[in-house]
Structures are given as C-alpha cells and as structure tokens.
KOLVO-802319 format. One record per residue (C-alpha): residue number from 1; residue in three letters; x, y, z. Coordinates in steps of 0.1 Angstrom, whole numbers, plus 5000, padded with zeros to 4 digits. Layout:
! KOLVO-802319
NUM:ALA:X:Y:Z
...
***
This chain:
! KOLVO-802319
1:UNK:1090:0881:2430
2:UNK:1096:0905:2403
3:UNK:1069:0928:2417
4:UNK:1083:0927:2447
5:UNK:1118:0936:2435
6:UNK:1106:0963:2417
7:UNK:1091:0980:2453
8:UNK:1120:0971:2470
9:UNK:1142:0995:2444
10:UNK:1115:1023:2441
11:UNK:1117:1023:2482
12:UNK:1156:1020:2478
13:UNK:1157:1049:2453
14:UNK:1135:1075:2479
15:UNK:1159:1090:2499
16:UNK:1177:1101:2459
17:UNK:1149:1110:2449
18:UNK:1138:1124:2481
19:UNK:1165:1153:2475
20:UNK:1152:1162:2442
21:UNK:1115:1163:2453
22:UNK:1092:1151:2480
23:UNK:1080:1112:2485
24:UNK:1050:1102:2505
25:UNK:1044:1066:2510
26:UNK:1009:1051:2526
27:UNK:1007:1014:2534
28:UNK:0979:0995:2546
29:UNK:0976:0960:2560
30:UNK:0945:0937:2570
31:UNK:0948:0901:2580
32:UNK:0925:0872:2599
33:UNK:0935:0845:2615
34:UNK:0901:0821:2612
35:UNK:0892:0797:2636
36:UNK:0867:0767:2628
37:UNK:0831:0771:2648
38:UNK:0808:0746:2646
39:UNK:0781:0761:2657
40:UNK:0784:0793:2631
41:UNK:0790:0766:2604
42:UNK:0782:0735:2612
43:UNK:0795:0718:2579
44:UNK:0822:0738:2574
45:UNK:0810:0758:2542
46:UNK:0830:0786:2549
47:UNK:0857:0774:2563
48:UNK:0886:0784:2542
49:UNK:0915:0760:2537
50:UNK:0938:0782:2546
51:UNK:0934:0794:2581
52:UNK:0955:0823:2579
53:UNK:0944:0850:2550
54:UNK:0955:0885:2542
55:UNK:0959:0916:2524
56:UNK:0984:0946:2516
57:UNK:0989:0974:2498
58:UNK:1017:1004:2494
59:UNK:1017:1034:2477
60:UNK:1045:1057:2466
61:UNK:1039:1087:2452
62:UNK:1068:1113:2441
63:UNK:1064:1149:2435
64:UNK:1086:1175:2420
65:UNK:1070:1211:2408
66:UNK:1049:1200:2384
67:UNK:1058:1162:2379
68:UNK:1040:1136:2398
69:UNK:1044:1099:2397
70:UNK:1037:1071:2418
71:UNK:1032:1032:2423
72:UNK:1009:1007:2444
73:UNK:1021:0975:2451
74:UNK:1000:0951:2463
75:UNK:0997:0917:2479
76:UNK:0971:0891:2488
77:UNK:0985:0857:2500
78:UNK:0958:0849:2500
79:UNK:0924:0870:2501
80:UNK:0900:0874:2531
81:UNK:0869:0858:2527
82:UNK:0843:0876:2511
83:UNK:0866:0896:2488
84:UNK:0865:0886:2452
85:UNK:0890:0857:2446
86:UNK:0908:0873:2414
87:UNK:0927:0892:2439
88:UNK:0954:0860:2443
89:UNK:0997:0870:2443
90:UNK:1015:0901:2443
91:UNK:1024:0929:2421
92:UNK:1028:0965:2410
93:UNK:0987:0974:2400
94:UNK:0989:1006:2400
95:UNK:1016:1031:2381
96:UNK:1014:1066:2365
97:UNK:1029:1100:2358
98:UNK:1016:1132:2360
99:UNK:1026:1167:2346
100:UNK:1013:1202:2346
101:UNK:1018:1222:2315
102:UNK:1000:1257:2317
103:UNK:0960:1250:2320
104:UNK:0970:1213:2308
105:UNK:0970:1183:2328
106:UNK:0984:1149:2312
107:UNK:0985:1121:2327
108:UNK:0998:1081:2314
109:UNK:0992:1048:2330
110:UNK:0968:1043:2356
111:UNK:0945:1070:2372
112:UNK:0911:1074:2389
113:UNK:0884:1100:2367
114:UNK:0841:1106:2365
115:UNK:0822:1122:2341
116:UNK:0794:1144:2360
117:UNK:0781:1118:2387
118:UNK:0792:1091:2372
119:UNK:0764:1077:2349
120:UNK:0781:1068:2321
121:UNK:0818:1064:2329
122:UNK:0836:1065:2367
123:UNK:0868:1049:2374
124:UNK:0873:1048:2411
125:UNK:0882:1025:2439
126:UNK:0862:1009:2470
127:UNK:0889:0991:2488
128:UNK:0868:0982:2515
129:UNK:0846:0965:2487
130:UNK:0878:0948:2465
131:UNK:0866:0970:2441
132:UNK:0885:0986:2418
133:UNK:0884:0995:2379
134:UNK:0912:1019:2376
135:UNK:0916:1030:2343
136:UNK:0951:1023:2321
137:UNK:0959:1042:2294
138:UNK:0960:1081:2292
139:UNK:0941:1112:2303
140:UNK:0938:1148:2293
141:UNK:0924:1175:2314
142:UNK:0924:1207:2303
143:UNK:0912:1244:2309
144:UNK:0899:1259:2278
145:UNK:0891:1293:2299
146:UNK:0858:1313:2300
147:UNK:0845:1284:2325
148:UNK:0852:1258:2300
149:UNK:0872:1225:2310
150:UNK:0874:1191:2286
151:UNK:0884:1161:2301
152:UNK:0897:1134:2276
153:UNK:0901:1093:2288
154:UNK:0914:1062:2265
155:UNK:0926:1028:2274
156:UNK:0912:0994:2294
157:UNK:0902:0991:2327
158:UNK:0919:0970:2356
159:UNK:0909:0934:2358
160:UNK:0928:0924:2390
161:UNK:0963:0922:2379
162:UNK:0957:0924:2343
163:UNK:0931:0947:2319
164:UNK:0900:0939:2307
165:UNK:0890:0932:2270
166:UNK:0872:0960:2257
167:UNK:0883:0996:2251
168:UNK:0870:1027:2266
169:UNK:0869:1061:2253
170:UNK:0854:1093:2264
171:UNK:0852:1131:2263
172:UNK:0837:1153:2289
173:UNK:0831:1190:2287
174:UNK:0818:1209:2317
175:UNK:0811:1246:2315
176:UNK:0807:1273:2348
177:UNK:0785:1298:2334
178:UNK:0794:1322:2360
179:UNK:0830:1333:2338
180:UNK:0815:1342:2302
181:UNK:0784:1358:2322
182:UNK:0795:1380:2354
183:UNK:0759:1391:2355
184:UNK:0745:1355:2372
185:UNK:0770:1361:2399
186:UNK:0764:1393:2408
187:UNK:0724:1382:2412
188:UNK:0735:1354:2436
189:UNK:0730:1331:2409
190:UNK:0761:1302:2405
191:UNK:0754:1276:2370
192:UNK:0771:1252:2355
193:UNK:0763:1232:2327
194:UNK:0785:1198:2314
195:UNK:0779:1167:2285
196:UNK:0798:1132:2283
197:UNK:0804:1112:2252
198:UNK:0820:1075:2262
199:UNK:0827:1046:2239
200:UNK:0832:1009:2246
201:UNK:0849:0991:2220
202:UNK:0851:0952:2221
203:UNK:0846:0924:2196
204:UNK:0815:0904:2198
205:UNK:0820:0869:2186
206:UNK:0786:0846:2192
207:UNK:0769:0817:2167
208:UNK:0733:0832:2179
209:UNK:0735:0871:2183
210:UNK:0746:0898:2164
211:UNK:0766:0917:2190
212:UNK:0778:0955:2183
213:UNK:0814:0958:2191
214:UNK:0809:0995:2196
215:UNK:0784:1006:2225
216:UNK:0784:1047:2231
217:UNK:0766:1062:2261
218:UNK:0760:1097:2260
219:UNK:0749:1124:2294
220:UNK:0739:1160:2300
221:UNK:0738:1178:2332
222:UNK:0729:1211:2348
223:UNK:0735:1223:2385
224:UNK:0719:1257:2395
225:UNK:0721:1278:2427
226:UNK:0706:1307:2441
227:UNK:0708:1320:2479
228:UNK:0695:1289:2499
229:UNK:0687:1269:2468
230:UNK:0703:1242:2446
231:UNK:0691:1222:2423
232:UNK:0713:1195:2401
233:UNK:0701:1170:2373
234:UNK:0720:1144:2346
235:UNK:0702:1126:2321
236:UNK:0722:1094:2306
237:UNK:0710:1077:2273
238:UNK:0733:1042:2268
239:UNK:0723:1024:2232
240:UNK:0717:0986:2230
241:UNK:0744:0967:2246
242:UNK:0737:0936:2253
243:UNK:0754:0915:2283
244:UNK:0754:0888:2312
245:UNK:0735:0916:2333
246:UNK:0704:0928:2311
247:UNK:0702:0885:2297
248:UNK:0718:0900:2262
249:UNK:0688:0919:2250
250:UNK:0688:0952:2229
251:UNK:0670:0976:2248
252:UNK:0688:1010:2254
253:UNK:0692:1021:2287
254:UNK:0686:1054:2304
255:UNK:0689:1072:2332
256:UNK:0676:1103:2351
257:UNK:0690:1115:2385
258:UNK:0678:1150:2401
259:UNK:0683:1167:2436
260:UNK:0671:1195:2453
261:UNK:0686:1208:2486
262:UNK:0678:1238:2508
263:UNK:0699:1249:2538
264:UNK:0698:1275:2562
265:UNK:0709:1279:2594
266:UNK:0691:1252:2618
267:UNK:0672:1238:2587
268:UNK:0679:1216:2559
269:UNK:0658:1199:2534
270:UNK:0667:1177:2504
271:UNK:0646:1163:2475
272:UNK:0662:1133:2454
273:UNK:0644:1110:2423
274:UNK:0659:1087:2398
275:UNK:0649:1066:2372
276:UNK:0676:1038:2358
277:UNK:0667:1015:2331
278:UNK:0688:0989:2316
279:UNK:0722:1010:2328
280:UNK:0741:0984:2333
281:UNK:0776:0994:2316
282:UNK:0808:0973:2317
283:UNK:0839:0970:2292
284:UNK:0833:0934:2291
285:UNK:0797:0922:2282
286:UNK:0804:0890:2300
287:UNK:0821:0902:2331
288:UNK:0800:0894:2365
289:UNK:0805:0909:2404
290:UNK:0823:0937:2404
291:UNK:0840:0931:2377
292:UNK:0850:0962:2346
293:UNK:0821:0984:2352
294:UNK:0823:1013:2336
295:UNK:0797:1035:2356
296:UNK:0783:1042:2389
297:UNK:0747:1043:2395
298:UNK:0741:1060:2427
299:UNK:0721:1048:2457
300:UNK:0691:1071:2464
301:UNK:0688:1060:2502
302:UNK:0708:1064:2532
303:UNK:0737:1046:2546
304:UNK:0733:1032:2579
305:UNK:0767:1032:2601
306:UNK:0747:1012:2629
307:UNK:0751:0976:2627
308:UNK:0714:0958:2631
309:UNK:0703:0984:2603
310:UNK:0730:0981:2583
311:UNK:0720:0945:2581
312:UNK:0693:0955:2553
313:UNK:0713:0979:2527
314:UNK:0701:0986:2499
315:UNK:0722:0975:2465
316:UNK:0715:0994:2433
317:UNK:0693:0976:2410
318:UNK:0713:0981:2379
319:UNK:0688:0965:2355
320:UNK:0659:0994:2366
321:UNK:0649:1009:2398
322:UNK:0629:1040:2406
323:UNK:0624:1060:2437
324:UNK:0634:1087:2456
325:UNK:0643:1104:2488
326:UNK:0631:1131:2513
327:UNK:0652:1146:2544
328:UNK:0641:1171:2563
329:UNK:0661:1183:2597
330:UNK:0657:1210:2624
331:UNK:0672:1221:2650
332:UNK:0659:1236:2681
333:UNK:0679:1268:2687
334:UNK:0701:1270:2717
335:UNK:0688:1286:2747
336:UNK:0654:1281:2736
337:UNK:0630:1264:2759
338:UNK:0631:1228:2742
339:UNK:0661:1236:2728
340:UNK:0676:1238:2760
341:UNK:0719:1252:2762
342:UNK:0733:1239:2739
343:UNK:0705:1229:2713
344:UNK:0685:1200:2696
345:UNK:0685:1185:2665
346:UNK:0658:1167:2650
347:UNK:0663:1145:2615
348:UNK:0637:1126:2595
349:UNK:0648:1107:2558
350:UNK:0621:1082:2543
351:UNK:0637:1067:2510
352:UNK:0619:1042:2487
353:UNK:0628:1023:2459
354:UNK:0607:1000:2438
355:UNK:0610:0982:2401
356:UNK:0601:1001:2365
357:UNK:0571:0991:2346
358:UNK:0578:0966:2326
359:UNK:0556:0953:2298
360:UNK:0562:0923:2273
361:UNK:0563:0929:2241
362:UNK:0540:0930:2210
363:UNK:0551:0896:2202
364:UNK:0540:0886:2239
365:UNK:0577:0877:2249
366:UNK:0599:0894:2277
367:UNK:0629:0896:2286
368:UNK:0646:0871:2260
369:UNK:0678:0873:2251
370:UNK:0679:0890:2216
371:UNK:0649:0908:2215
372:UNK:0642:0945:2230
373:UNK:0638:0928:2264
374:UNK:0602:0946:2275
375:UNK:0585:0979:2270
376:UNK:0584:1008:2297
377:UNK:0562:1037:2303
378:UNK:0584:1062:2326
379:UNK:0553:1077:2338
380:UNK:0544:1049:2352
381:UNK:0554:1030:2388
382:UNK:0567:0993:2387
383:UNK:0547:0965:2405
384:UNK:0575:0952:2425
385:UNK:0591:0968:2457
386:UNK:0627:0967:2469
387:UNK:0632:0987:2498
388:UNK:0616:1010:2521
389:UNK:0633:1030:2550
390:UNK:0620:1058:2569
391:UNK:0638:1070:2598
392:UNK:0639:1096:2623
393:UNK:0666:1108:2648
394:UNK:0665:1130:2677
395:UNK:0701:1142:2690
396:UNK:0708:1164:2723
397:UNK:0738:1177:2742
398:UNK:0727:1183:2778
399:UNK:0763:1192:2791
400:UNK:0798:1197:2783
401:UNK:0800:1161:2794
402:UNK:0772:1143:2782
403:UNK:0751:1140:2751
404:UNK:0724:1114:2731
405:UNK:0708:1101:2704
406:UNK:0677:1082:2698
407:UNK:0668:1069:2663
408:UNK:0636:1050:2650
409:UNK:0639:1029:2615
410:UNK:0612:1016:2596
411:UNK:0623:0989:2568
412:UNK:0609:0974:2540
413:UNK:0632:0949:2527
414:UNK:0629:0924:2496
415:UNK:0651:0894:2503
416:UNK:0638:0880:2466
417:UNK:0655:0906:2447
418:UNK:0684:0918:2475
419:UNK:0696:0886:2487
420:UNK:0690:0862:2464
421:UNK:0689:0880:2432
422:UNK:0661:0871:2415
423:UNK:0650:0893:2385
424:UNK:0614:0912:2377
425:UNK:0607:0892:2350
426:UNK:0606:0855:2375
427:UNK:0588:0876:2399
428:UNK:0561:0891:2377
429:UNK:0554:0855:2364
430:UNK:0553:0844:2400
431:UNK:0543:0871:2423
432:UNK:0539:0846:2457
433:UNK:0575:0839:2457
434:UNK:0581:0877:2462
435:UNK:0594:0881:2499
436:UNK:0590:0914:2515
437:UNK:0606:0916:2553
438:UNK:0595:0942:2572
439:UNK:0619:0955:2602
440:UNK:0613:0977:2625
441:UNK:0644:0990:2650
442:UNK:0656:1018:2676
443:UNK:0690:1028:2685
444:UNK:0702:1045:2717
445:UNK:0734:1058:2718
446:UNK:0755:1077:2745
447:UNK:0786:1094:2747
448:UNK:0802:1106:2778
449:UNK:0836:1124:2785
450:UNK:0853:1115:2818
451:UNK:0881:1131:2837
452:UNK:0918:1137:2816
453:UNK:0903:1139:2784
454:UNK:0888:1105:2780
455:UNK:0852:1091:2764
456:UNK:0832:1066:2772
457:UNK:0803:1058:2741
458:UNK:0780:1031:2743
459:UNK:0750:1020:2721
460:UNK:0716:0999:2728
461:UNK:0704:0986:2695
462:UNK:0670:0961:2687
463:UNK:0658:0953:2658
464:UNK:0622:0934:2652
465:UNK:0620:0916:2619
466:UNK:0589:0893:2607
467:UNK:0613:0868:2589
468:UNK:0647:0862:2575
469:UNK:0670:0869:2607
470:UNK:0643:0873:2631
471:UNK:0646:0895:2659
472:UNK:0682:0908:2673
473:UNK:0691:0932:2704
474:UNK:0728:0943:2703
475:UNK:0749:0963:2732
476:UNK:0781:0985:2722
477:UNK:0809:0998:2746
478:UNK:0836:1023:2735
479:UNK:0861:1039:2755
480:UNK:0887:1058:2745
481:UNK:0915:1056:2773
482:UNK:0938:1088:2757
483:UNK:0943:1098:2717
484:UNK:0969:1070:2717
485:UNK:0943:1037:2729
486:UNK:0906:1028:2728
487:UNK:0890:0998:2737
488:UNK:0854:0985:2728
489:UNK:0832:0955:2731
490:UNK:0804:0945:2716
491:UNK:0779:0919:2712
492:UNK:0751:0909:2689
493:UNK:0723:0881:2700
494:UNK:0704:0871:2677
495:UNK:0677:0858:2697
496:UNK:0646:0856:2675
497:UNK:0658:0836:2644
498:UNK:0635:0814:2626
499:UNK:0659:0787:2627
500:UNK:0669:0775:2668
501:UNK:0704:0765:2659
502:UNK:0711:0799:2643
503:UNK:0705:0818:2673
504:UNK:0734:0826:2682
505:UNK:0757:0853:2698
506:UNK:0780:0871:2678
507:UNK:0809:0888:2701
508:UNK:0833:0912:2693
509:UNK:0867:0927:2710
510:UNK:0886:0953:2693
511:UNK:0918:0970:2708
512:UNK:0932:1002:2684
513:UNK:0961:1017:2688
514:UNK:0973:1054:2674
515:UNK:1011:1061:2667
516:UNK:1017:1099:2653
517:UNK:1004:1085:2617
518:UNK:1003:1047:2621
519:UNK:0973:1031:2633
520:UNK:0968:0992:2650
521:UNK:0937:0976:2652
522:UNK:0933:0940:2664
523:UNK:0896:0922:2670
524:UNK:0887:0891:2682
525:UNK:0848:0875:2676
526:UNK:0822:0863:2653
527:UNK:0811:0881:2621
528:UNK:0776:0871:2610
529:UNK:0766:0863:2575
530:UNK:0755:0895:2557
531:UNK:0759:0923:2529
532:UNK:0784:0953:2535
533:UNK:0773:0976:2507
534:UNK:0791:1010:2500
535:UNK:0772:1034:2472
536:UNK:0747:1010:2467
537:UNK:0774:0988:2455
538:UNK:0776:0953:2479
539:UNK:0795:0922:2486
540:UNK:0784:0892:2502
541:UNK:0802:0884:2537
542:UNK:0803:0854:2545
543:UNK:0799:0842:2584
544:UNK:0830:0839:2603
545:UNK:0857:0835:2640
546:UNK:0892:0849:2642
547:UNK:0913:0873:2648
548:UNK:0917:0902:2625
549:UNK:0945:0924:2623
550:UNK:0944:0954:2607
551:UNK:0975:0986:2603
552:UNK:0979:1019:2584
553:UNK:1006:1044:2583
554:UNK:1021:1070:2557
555:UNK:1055:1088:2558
***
C-alpha cells in the first residue's frame, strides 16, 4: 500500500505542480477474465487458479525548462499467463530526474540507454514481452562538440521490483565525422564512427570454478553514406564469462553485424549478415528468461504481423547463430501499363539463419562447463539449421476504394532448437533427433472503404505444414464503423493437426473503442498455444478462453 500512497500524492500534487510546469500522465491497463475449456486443455495444465488476472501501469512525467522528472507505478494482481511470474504486487518501478546543463545531460535513478545497436549494453523495455531491464543508477550524456558525444552509465539493472546483483558500467563515444571535416559533406558523403567500453562487476562464489567477478565487453562501429548508399557495421568482442546460458565455459564471445541498403524512388534493396558467438551477456551469470540482460542481439529476419506466419518466429540464438538477409522491392510506376493508376508494389525478403561451426576441443571434449566450450572457424558454416523464410508480396490499389495484397511464405522451421530448446552440442551428437518443419502459406488480404468514411478489411490466410501443428486455414473480418468504433472477427481452424483432439477452432471477437486519447479494447475467444517474439526476443504463450480487456489513455 505504500506504493500506492505514494501515486496517490504525486497524482494529488499535479495540479501544484501543474502551475509551475507541465504534467503528462499515460496509463495502460490489460486484464482476462479466463474460462476453463476442456477441450483446449483437457487436464487443466493451464488453467490458472485464479480466474481473474491482470496488469497496470501509470506514468507521470513532470517538466519544467530544463528539469524533467517522472514515476511509473505499477500493478499486477496477479499476472496474465504467459508473462514472467516475478511480476507479483504493486509498486513505484520506475523513478528519475533529468536536467539540461549547456551540452550536458544528467540524469539519476532509472532510465532507458544503448550503446551503437545494442551489442554490448541496451537497457530498454518490451512491455508486450514483460520485459524490462531498466537501468538504476546514473547517466551522463554529453556533447563534447566537433561531432563528438560520450555517453556514461553506472548502477544495476531492474529485477522486477528490486535490482539485480551485479554492477554495470560503461562508456560510449560516438563521433559524426561530418563537423571536424566539412569536406565529406559537401561530396554527398555523411560518416560516423562510435566505440563502447562496458563492465559487469559481480562476485563469483563456486567450490568448482574459478569465476571472474569482472567481465568487460568492448564494440566498434562505423556507418557510411553516399547518395543512394548506406552501409553500417559493429563488431563486439565480450571476454570469458561464464553463465547458466553458455553451460559456464570460458570462451569469449563475439559478434559481427553489417547492413547495406540502397533506396531510390520505386526501388529498395537491403543486404544484412551477422555472426554471434557465445554473446550471451547478463548482470547475473545465473539469471534465466528474460531476466538482467545486459545486450540485445538483433534478429536478422522479418517480423511477420499475420497470424498463421507469425506462428514460426524466429528467437535469437544467443549462444551462436549466423545468417543473413536479402530484400529487394519494386514498384511498378503509376500510369504505367502493369502499373496501372495508381501503381504496384512488388516485395521479396529470403532470410536464413543456421548454427556456427563448432569443433571439440584438442582434448576431445565440448561444451563442458569449465573448459573453452568448443573451437570455431568464422569462415566456416555450422551444420545445423534454424530457420528459413523467403517471402514475396504483391500489393495493388485498383481505386480510391479498393486495394490488395497477396503474399507467399516459405518456412523452414527447427522445432528442436526453437521450441524446445535443445542445444548444438545434443544435436551434433545426435543428429536424427533434429526436427526441421517445413511450412508453406499464402495470405490474401482486402481492404475496402464504404460510404461516410468507413473500411471494411478482411484477410484469407492457409498455412500447409508437414508436422508440428499441421495444416491451418484462418478468415479475418475488420470493419471500422467511424474513428470512434471498429469491430472484427476472426477465426483460426486448425484442421490438419497430427493429433485429432487438437483440431480445434480458435475464435476470436474483438470490439475497440476510441475516446479523443483513451482507447477500449475488449475480445472474447481462444488463444492457441504459441511464441510471440518481438526483436528476436520471445515468450512462451500458453493456450487459453476468456475475455480480455485492455485500455490506454494519457492526459
């Protein structure tokens, strides 16, 4: 209750404070009301004791000139399923103050920072995950002029409603070589240049293994642009640090991410590699989930917002992964002959990501836990695959009123390694357990605009898959009555599961509701087992019937 008395004031105090500067508040609110279904769970795994779970969060933030300072006050009485169960009471999690001095930036208590693109340190929040490793301590940001700007970090991350063990520490310097040399601008030529220095500091107490209690990562980055052109690269180096993740063995870790993009008008083309090994990076070496990580490994393939592909993300493979990703899209000029009035627009994107080479070692071992784990040649491929997707999509406007898109996917999924987690080294010992789904799917969606300013979408999904969840057709309806209302419907059979019992019908209702800047959303159906990944970072949702509830607004 003292958490909540302490929001209670801080909302009290606004309309003083209100007078002295300005106050914005944003508050958000999800809750399900879960019904037992026997046939979606027939033993009543996932049933939660609780029938009625939920989930809230407001922020206050106050500004005056150069003075900023806010607090987030959250409750979960209790969590929805599927969201890491640390999240469990009430109180303030989130609290800091802010102040510009000159080209100076200081800030104390919690706040939200990356180095380049995150290899080595990121602090950020995924709400929609129950992610969230805000950092709390203090943060320095300054601009030392010519192009040069040093950002400075200290203190522990957020472990739910306390901090983790370890302490973090970091420097970041990023330099626009544009200032100190004029010259590269005036030939069309835009560079930038940037190194990161973090440190994790925590005591290693264990019978068997000598653990460091200092573990430094270290990146360098470069981003270059010319005309159409751009090109951007970071290189990470991590030394040993061993952990829960890696199986506590001391190989370093590294990590290589590079893109190339080219854009005109009607064309666009993009170029992406990586190469992670042994990057896994957290302030506590025994933390699991989502719990203190310290960087952000990006995904290298593309997010899919319909729902039978979305069904096979991809999840970064923190341990070592490499691949890469092409897309390529072009669009038919307007008043051209296939182009037609108003244009078309053609994409393709074929991603692929596989496992490192990995080796034992001289002494025949691998992946032990306190030795160096395995050896790795970077020039060469790894034996396992994750994930393949290639995709194209064709889009066209034929009218003011009406307009459509076709997509093709082709998938290439690893349930071994995705789903149920099993590592390279099991894998490699026993290739045949090594499960590789392949899915094949096309989606057909529509969008219409009717008479006093209304829309009318609907999508036509199927997916074909040679295992797992078998084969599933899916049918969307959207209509938006006026800004204020929209209505949709949906409905997901999965017809062709392996399994009889499981194939099942998964129906969904959803009413949403727009008030100047509040927003109501209420649902009724079944959610299916699955994993909603964001980034390449996932959580496993389990299968379940209610009612959700879900509202937004700010002031």
């Amino acid at each position: 209750m003292k958490a909540f008395r302490l929001a209670l004031i801080a909302y009290l105090l606004m309309p003083t404070l209100h007078g002295q500067g300005k106050v914005s508040v944003l508050f958000q609110s999800d809750a399900q009301w879960y019904l037992e279904d026997k046939v979606l769970d027939p033993t009543g795994e996932f049933y939660p004791d609780e029938e009625f779970l939920g989930q809230g969060h407001a922020l206050i933030t106050y500004q005056s000139g150069n003075f900023t300072a806010g607090l987030r006050y959250e409750n979960y009485q209790n969590v929805m399923l599927g969201f890491p169960t640390g999240y469990r009471g009430e109180g303030i999690a989130y609290r800091y103050a802010q102040w510009q001095q000159g080209d100076w930036n200081f800030t104390v208590g919690n706040y939200y920072e990356q180095f380049g693109s995150g290899l080595i340190f990121r602090s950020y929040e995924e709400r929609g995950l129950g992610l969230d490793n805000a950092m709390d301590g203090v943060r320095l940001i300054g601009d030392l002029g010519n192009g040069l700007q040093i950002k400075a970090v200290m203190g522990r991350q957020r472990l739910y409603f306390a901090t983790g063990e370890g302490v973090l520490r970091g420097v970041d310097l990023g330099w626009d070589l544009t200032q100190p040399f004029p010259k590269l601008s005036d030939k069309g030529v835009f560079a930038s240049i940037g190194a990161s220095f973090v440190s994790k500091f925590q005591r290693g107490y264990d019978p068997i293994l000598n653990l460091p209690n200092n573990v430094g990562a270290w990146a360098i980055r470069g981003d270059v642009s010319k005309g159409l052109w751009d090109w951007s690269s970071e290189y990470a180096y991590k030394i040993n640090d061993p952990s829960y993740d890696n199986g506590y063995i001391y190989r370093p870790g590294q990590a290589l991410v590079s893109t190339l993009t080219f854009a005109k008008k009607g064309f666009g083309l993009l170029l992406s590699g990586k190469r992670i090994d042994n990057m896994s990076f957290r302030s506590d070496r025994n933390a699991q989930q989502f719990d203190l990580f310290v960087n952000f490994l990006p995904s290298s393939t593309t997010p899919h917002l319909y729902a039978l592909p979305s069904l096979y993300p991809y999840a970064t493979q923190i341990n070592g992964e490499q691949g890469g990703q092409v897309e390529v899209s072009y669009q038919l000029p307007r008043g051209s002959k296939l182009g037609g009035k108003y244009g078309t627009l053609f994409v393709f994107n074929a991603s692929i990501a596989q496992s490192i080479d990995k080796q034992v070692l001289d002494d025949g071992s691998m992946a032990q836990a306190g030795s160096m784990g395995y050896q790795s040649d970077w020039l060469k491929a790894g034996e396992i695959p994750y994930f393949q997707d290639i995709n194209a999509s064709w889009s066209k406007k034929y009218s003011r009123s009406y307009k459509t898109m076709l997509t093709f996917y082709d998938l290439r999924y690893n349930k071994t390694v995705l789903i149920d987690g099993v590592g390279d080294a099991v894998i490699l010992d026993s290739p045949n357990m090594d499960s590789v789904i392949h899915v094949q799917a096309v989606v057909w969606e529509n969008q219409f605009r009717l008479a006093n300013k209304q829309t009318l979408r609907s999508e036509i999904q199927l997916a074909l898959a040679d295992g797992y969840r078998g084969d599933m057709a899916m049918g969307l309806l959207e209509w938006t009555i006026s800004s204020n209302w929209t209505l949709a419907a949906q409905d997901i059979y999965n017809y062709g599961h392996p399994t009889p019992s499981r194939r099942l019908h998964y129906p969904i209702v959803s009413v949403i509701h727009f008030n100047g800047p509040t927003r109501f959303q209420i649902g009724y159906g079944r959610q299916q087992q699955g994993v909603f990944c964001v980034g390449g970072v996932c959580r496993v949702v389990p299968p379940s019937n209610g009612l959700s509830i879900s509202i937004t607004s700010s002031l």
